[in-house]
C-alpha positions as CSV (number, residue, x, y, z in Angstrom):
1,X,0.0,0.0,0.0
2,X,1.4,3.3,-1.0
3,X,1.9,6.1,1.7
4,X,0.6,9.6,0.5
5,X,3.8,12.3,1.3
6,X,2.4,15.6,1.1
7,X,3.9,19.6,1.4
8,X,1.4,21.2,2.8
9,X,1.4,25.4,4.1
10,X,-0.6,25.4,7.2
11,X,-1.8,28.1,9.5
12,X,-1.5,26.3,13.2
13,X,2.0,25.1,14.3
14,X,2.6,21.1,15.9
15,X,3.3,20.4,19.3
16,X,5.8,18.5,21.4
17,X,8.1,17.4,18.7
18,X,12.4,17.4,18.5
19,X,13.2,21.3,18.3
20,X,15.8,21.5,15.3
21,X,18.2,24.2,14.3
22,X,18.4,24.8,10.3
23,X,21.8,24.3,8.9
24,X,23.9,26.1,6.5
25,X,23.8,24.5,3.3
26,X,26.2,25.0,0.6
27,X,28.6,27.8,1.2
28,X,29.7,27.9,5.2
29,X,30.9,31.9,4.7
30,X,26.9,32.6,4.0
31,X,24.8,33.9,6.7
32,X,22.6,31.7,9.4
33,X,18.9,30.7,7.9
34,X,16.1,33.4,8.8
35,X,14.2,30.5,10.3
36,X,13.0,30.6,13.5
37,X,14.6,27.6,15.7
38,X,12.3,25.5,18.5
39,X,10.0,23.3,19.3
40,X,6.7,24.2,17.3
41,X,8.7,26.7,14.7
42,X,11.3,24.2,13.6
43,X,11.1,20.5,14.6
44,X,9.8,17.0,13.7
45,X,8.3,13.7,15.1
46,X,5.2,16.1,16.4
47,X,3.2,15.2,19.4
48,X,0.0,16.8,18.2
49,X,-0.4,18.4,14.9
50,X,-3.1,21.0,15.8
51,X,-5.9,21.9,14.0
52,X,-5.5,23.6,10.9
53,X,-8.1,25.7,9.6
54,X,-6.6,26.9,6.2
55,X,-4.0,24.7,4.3
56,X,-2.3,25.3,0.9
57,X,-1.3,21.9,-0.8
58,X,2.4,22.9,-2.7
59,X,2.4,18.8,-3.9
60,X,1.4,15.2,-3.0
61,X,2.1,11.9,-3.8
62,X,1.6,8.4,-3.6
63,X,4.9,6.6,-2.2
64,X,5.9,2.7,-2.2
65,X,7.6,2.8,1.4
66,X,10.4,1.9,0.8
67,X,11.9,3.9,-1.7
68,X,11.1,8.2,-1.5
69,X,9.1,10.9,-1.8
70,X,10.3,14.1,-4.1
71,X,10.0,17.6,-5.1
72,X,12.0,20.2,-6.9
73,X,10.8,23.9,-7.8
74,X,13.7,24.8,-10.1
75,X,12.2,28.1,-11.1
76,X,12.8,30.5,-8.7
77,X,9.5,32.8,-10.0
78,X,7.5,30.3,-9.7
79,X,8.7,28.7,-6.1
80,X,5.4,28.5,-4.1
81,X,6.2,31.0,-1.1
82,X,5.5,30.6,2.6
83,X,4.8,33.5,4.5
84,X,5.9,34.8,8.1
85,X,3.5,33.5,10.8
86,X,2.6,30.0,8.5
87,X,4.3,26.5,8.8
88,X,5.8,23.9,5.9
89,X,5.1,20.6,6.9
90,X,5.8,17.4,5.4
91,X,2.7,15.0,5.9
92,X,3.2,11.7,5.4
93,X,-0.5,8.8,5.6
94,X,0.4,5.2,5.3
95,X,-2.0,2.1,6.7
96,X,0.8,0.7,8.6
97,X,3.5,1.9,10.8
98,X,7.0,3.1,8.6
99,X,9.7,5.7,9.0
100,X,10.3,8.3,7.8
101,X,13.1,11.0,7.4
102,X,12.0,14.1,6.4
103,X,14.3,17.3,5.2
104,X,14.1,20.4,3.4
105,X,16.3,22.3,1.3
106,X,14.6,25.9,1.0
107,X,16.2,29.6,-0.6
108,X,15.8,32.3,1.6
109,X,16.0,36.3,-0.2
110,X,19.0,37.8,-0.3
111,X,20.0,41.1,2.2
């Protein structure tokens, strides 16, 4: 049974998950990511998701489990955009119990 991956821009953060701090990715002279650190801003394995009231699907997919769920938006113009006070989340529905490792790679404008 496939499991159906989805990046979704929701309007309520999750709960008691693993806080994360967003790496530098690429060039290590480049300045620190914009986004917010801590539990609820930036994390995974949530607790509770909350209840969101207004969602924006970017993409879904159906996903054998064991191999991996995609997406790439190689034109800049066109990159769906997340605004200040809204949360990216990977969602991920499967029937059974599998793991998952999620990560994103995002561009942040320049200063």
């Amino acid at each position: 049974m496939p499991v159906i991956c989805s990046l979704v821009d929701g309007d309520v953060a999750a709960t008691g998950g693993t806080s994360l701090t967003p790496d530098l990715w690429g060039n290590s002279l480049q300045q620190a990511s914009l986004c917010v650190g801590g539990t609820g801003a930036t994390m995974y394995g949530a607790g509770s998701e909350g209840t969101l009231t207004t969602v924006r699907q970017l993409d879904a997919q159906h996903v054998h489990p064991q191999s991996g769920y995609g997406i790439w938006f190689p034109d800049m113009d066109r990159m769906p955009r997340v605004a200040a006070s809204r949360f990216l989340r990977i969602r991920c529905k499967a029937p059974a119990i599998v793991n998952v490792l999620p990560w994103i790679i995002w561009a942040e404008p320049s200063l």
